[in-house]
C-alpha positions in Angstrom: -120.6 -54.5 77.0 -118.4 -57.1 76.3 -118.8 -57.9 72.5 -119.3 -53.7 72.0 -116.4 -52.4 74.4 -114.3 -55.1 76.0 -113.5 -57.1 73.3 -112.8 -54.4 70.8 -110.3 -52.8 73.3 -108.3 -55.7 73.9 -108.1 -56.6 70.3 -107.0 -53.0 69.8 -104.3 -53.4 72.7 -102.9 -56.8 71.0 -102.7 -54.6 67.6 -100.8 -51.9 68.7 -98.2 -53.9 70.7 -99.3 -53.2 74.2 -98.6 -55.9 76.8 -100.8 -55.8 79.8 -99.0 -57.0 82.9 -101.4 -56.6 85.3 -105.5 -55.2 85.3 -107.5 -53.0 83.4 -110.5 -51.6 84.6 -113.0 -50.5 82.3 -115.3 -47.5 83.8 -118.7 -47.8 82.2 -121.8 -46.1 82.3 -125.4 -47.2 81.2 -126.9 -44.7 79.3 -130.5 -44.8 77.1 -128.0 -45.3 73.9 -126.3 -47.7 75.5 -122.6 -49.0 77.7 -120.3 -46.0 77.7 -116.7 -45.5 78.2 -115.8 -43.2 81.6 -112.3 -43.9 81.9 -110.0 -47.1 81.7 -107.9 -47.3 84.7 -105.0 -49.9 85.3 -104.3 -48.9 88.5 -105.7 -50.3 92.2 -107.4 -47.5 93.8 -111.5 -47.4 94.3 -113.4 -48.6 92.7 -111.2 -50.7 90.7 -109.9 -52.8 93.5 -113.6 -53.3 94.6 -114.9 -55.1 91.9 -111.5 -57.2 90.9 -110.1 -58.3 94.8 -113.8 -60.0 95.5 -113.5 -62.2 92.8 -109.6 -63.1 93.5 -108.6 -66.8 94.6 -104.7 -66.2 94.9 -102.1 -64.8 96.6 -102.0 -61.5 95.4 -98.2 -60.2 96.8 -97.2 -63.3 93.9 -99.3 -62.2 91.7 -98.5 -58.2 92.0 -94.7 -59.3 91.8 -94.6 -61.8 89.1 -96.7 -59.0 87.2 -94.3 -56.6 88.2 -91.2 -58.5 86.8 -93.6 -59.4 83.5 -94.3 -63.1 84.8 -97.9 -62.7 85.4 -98.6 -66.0 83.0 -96.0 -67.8 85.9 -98.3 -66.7 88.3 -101.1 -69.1 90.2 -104.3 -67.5 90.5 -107.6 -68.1 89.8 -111.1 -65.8 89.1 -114.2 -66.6 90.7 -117.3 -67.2 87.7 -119.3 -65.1 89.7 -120.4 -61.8 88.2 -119.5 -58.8 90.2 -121.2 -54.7 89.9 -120.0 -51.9 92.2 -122.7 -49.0 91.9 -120.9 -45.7 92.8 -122.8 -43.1 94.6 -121.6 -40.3 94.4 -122.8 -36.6 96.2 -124.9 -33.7 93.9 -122.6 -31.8 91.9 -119.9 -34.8 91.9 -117.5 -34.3 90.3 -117.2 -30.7 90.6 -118.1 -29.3 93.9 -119.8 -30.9 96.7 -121.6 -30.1 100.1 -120.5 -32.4 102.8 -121.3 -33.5 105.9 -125.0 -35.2 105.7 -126.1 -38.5 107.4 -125.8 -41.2 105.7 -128.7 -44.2 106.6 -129.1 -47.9 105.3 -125.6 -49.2 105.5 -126.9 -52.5 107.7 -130.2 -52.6 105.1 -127.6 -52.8 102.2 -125.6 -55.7 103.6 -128.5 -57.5 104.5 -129.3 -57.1 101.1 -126.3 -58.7 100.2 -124.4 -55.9 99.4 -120.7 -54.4 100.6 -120.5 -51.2 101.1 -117.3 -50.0 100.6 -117.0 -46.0 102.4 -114.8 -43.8 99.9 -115.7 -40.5 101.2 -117.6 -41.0 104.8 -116.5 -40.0 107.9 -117.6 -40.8 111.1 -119.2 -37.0 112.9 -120.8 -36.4 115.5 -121.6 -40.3 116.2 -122.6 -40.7 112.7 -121.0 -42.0 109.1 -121.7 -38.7 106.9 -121.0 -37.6 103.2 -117.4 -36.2 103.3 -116.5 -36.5 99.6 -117.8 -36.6 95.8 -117.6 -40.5 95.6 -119.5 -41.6 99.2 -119.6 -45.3 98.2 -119.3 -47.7 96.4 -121.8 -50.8 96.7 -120.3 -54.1 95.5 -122.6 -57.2 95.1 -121.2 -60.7 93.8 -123.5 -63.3 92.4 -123.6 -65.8 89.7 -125.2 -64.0 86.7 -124.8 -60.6 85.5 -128.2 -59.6 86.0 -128.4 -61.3 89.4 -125.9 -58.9 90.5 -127.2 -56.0 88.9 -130.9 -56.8 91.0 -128.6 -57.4 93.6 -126.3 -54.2 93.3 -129.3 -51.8 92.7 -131.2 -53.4 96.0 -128.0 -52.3 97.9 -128.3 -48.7 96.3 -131.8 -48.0 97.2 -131.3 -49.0 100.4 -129.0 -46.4 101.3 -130.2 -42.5 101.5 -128.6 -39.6 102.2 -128.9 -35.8 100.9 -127.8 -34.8 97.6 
């Protein structure tokens, strides 16, 4: 992904002139031919924030404004080493339309498991957290290697069930 995708679109960014003051979030998706492009994203909505805040060391109001005022090389941060994955899982039909409303079970499992679930569109019913949305969650794990956080991610996934 990163010689194939990341690389190659950074290089292309520095040739055209573009300046990045902030993050970009590359969307990808595993597929039998290979890493994908879904979308890049440069804002801080889910899942972006999810898999860039949990590897932050910094104060991110400094950050955001130095970036803002294009000072982000003035800025003190530092990125964990770690590896981070956010698996999304999303409801059938995502992302046309979707039927709402079921239980949703293994939350604790998937923290236990290492995992953080972050609820995008849950709601709490009837005394339970139920699928109220196309993208239900997103399940973050953090670990040193890539593929220790993809075991880790996709434990975290198949712990958590609900219909569709």
């Amino acid at each position: 992904m990163k010689r194939e995708i990341i690389e190659p679109t950074f290089a292309g960014m520095k040739r055209e002139g573009i300046k990045g003051a902030g993050v970009v979030y590359f969307g990808l998706i595993l597929t039998k031919d290979g890493p994908r492009v879904l979308e890049y994203s440069c804002g801080f909505g889910d899942p972006e924030t999810q898999v860039i805040l949990p590897l932050f060391d910094g104060d991110l109001a400094r950050v955001m404004y130095e970036a803002a005022g294009g000072n982000l090389d003035t800025a003190p941060f530092e990125n964990s080493g770690d590896a981070l994955v956010c698996g999304v899982m999303a409801s059938g039909g995502y992302p046309g339309s979707c039927r709402k409303g079921y239980p949703i079970e293994g939350l604790d499992e998937a923290r236990s498991r290492g995992c953080v679930p972050f609820h995008a569109g849950t709601a709490l019913m009837d005394g339970a957290i139920r699928t109220s949305g196309g993208r239900v969650l997103g399940v973050t794990a953090v670990a040193p290697t890539m593929q220790s956080t993809l075991d880790t991610a996709c434990r975290g996934v198949e712990a958590i069930r609900f219909t569709d």
